[in-house]
C-alpha positions as CSV (number, residue, x, y, z in Angstrom):
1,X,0.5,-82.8,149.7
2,X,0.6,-79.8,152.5
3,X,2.9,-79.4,155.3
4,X,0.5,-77.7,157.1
5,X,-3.1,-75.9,157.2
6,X,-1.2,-72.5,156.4
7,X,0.2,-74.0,153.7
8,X,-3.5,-75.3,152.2
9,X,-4.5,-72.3,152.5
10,X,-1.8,-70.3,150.5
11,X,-3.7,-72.4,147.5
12,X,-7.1,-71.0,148.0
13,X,-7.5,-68.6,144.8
14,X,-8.4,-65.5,147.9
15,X,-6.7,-64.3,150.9
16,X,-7.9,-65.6,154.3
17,X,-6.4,-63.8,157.1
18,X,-5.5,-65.3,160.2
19,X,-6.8,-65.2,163.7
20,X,-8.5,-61.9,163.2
21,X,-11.3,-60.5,164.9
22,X,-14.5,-62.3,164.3
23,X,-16.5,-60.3,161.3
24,X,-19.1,-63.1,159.8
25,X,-19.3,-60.1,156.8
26,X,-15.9,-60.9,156.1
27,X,-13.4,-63.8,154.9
28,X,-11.0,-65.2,157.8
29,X,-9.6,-68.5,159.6
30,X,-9.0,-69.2,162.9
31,X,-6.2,-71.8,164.3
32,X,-5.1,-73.6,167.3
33,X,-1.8,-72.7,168.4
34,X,-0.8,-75.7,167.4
35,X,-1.0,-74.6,163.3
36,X,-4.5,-76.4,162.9
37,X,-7.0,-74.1,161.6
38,X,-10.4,-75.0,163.1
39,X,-12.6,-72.1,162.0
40,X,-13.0,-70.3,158.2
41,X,-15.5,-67.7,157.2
42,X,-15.9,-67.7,153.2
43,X,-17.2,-64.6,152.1
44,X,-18.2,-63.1,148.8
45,X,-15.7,-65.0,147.2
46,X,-16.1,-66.7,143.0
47,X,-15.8,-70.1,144.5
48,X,-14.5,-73.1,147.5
49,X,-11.7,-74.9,146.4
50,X,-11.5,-78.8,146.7
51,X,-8.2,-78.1,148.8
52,X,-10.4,-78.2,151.4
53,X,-10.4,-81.4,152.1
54,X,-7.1,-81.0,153.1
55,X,-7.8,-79.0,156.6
56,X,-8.3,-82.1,158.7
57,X,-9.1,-80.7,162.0
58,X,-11.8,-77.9,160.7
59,X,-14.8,-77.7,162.9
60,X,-17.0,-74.8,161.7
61,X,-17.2,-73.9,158.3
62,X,-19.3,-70.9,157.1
63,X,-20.0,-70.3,153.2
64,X,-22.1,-67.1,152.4
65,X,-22.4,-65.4,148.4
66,X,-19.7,-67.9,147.7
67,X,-20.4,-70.5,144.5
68,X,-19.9,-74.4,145.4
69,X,-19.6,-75.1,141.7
70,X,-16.6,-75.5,139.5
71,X,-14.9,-72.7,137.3
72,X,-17.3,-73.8,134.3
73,X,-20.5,-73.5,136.7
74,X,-20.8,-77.2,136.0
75,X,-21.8,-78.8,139.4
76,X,-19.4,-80.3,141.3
77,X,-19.9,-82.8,144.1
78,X,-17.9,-80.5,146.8
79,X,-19.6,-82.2,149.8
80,X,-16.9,-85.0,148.6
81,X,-14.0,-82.5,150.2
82,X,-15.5,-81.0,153.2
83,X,-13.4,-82.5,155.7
84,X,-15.6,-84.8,157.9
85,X,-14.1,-83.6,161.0
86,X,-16.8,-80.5,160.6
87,X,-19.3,-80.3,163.6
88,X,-21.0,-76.9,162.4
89,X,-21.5,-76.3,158.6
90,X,-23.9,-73.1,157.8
91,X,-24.0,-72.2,154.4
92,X,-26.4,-68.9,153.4
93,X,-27.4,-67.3,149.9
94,X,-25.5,-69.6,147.7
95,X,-27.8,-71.5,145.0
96,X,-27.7,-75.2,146.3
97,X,-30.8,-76.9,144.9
98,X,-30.0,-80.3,146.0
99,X,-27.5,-82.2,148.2
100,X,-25.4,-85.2,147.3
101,X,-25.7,-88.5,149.5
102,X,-22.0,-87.7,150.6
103,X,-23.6,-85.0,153.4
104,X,-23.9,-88.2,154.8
105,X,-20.1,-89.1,155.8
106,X,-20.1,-86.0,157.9
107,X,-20.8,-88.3,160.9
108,X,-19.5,-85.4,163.3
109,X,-21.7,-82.6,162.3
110,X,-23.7,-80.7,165.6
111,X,-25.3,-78.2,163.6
112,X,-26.4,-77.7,160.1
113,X,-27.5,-74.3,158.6
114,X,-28.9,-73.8,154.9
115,X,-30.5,-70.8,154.4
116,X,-32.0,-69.3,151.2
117,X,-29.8,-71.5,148.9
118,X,-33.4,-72.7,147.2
119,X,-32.8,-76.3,148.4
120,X,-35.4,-78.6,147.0
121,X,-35.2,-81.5,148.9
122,X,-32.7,-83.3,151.6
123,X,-30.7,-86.7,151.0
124,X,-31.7,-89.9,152.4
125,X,-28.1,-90.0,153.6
126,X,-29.0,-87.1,156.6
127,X,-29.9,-89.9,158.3
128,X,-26.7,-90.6,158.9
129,X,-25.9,-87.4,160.7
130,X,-26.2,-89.1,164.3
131,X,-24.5,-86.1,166.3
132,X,-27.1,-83.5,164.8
133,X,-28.9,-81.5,167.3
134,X,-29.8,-78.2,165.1
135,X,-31.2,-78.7,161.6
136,X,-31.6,-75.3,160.1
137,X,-33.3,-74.7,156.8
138,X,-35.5,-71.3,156.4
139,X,-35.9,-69.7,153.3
140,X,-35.7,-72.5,150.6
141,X,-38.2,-74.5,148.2
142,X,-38.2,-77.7,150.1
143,X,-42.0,-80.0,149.0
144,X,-41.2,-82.6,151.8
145,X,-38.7,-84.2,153.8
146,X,-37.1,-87.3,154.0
147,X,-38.2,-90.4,156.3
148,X,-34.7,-91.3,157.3
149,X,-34.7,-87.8,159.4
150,X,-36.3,-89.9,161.9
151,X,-33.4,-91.5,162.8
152,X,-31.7,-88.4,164.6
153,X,-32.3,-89.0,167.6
154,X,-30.5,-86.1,169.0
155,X,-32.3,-83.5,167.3
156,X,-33.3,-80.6,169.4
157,X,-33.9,-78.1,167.0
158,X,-36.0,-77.6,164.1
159,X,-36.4,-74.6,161.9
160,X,-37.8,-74.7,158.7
161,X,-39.9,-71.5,158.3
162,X,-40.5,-70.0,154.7
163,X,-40.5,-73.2,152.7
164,X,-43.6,-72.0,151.3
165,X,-44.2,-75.5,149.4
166,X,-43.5,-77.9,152.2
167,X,-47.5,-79.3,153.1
168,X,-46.1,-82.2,155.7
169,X,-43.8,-82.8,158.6
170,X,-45.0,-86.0,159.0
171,X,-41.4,-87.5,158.7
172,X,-40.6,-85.8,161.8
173,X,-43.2,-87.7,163.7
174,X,-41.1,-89.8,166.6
175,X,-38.6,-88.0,167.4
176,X,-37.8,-88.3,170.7
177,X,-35.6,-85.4,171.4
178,X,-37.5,-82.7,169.6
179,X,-37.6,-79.6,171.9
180,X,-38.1,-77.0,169.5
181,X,-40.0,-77.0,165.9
182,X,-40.6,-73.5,163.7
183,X,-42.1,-74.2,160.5
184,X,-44.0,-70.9,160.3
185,X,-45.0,-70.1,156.4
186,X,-45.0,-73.0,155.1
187,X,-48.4,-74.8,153.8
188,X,-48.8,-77.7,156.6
189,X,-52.1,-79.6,156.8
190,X,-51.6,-81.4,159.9
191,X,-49.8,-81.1,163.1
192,X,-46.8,-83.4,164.0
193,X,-47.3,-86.3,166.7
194,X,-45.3,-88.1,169.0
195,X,-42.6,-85.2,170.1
196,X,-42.6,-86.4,173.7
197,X,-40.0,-83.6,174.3
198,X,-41.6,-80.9,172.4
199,X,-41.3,-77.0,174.2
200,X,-41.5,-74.3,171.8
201,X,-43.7,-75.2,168.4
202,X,-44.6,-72.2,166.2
203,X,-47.0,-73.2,163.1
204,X,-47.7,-69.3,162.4
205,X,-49.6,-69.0,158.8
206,X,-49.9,-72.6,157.5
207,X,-52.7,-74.3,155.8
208,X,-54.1,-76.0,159.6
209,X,-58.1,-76.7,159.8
210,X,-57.9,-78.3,163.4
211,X,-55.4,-79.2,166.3
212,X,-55.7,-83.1,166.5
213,X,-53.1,-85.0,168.0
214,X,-51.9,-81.9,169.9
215,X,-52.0,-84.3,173.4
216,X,-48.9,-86.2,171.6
217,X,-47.0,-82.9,171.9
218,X,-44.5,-82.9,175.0
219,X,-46.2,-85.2,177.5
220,X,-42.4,-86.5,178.7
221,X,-41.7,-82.7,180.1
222,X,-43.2,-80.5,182.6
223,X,-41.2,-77.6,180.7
224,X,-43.6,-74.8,180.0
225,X,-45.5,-75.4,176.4
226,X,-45.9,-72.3,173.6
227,X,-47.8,-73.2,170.8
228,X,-48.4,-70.9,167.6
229,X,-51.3,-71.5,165.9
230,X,-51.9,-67.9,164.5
231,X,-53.1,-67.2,160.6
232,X,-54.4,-70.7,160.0
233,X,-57.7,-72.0,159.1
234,X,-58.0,-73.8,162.2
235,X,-62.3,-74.4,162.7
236,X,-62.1,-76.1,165.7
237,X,-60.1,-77.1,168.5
238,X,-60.0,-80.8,169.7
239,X,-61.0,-81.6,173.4
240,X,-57.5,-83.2,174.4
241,X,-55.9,-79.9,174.6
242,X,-56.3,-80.3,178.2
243,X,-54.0,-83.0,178.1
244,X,-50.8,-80.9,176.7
245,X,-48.9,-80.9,179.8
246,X,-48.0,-77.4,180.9
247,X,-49.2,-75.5,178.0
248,X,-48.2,-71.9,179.1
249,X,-49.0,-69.7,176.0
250,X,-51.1,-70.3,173.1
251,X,-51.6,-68.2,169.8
252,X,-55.2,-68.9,167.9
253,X,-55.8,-65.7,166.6
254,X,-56.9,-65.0,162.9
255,X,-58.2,-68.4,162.2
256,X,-61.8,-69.6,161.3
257,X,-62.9,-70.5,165.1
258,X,-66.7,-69.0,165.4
259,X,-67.0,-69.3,169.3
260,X,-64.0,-70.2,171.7
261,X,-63.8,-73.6,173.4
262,X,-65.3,-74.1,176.7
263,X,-62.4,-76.6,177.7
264,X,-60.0,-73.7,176.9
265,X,-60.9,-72.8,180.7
266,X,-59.7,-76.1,181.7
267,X,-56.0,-75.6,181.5
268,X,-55.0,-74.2,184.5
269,X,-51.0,-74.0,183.3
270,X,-52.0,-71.6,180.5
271,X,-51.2,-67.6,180.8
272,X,-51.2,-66.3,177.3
273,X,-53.9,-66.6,175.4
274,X,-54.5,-64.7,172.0
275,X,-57.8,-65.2,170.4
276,X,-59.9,-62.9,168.1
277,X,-61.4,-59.4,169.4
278,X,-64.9,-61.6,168.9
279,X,-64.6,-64.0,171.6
């Protein structure tokens, strides 16, 4: 159809300059020297065309205040023509309540940014995302997540803060790569288990009453541990806190704790310690 990426797009319905400085305020595209464009920055613009698909070697795509829906706001299926050659898709304050099964065929895909698009839940079909390492999903109105997400194996990074209806992260439970995990503002009950790799895990103002399971947390690492535990409702803490392997710092301030832990004295590793003025 398209002798070349230039060519694709000269169809867009907006200009995207070429190899300009990077501005990720602005619309541009950068190429190979080959002709290939590998990079474009959507901006502000009415809406993505399905010539898309077209751009076969496009790595990184970023979509901000630009609609994924057709002319006649009826929605399209556009995941259909991102080109599955992307390895970083981030996509920010553009309405995307749901995703199609067809994120799935983007079998390349490192990273994967959504951020206050009011996404409502994830397809099964993420699951199939087996090159993901950062998952990357503040700001939206997820209520759970799938179980399939288990099966990225290669997962480093987790954000999901302020998904203020999101009261699990169960699914997550297994996986083995897991280094870092921020779901702060959200309404979790319950801590994750089984992140034998877990480093960094920030659970800042959720709905947690204790800390069970907290020994599950990065045992396979010697990698300094900081937990979050602040603006909870956390009443008391389990004994097998000692067993977190190198836990470093540790936030349990502005809970419901009436007297501190004796155990807490136990963990030689740790450094930082904030607690309530009380204690």
């Amino acid at each position: 159809m398209f002798e070349n990426d230039e060519n694709v797009i000269k169809s867009f319905l907006f200009d995207i300059p070429l190899n300009r400085s990077k501005d990720f305020s602005k619309t541009y595209g950068l190429k190979y020297e080959n002709g290939n464009i590998h990079r474009l920055n959507i901006v502000n613009q009415k809406v993505i065309p399905s010539t898309i698909f077209c751009l076969k070697y496009l790595k990184r795509l970023y979509i901000q205040n630009t609609c994924l829906y057709c002319c006649n706001c009826q929605q399209m299926n556009l995941i259909e023509y991102f080109p599955p050659s992307l390895t970083e898709l981030s996509i920010k304050n553009t309405k995307i309540t749901h995703l199609s099964e067809s994120l799935g065929k983007l079998i390349h895909l490192q990273t994967l940014k959504l951020s206050n698009v009011g996404l409502t839940s994830l397809p099964n079909s993420i699951g199939n995302l087996s090159s993901l390492n950062m998952l990357y999903l503040p700001y939206n109105n997820l209520t759970s997540l799938p179980i399939t997400i288990k099966k990225l194996q290669l997962l480093q990074q987790i954000t999901l803060k302020n998904n203020s209806y999101l009261h699990s992260v169960e699914q997550l439970n297994g996986l083995e790569s897991l280094e870092i995990l921020d779901v702060r503002h959200c309404s979790i009950e319950n801590l994750p288990r089984n992140l034998p790799q877990l480093i960094d895990l920030y659970m800042s103002n959720n709905n947690l009453k204790n800390l069970n399971g907290i020994q599950t947390l990065g045992y396979r690492t010697s990698s300094k541990k900081s937990f979050y535990f602040d603006m909870n409702h956390i009443r008391s803490v389990s004994p097998f806190i000692r067993n977190v392997r190198n836990l470093y710092l540790l936030k349990l301030n502005d809970n419901e704790l009436e007297t501190l832990p004796p155990y807490i004295s136990d963990i030689r590793s740790l450094r930082i310690l904030y607690i309530d003025k009380k204690f």
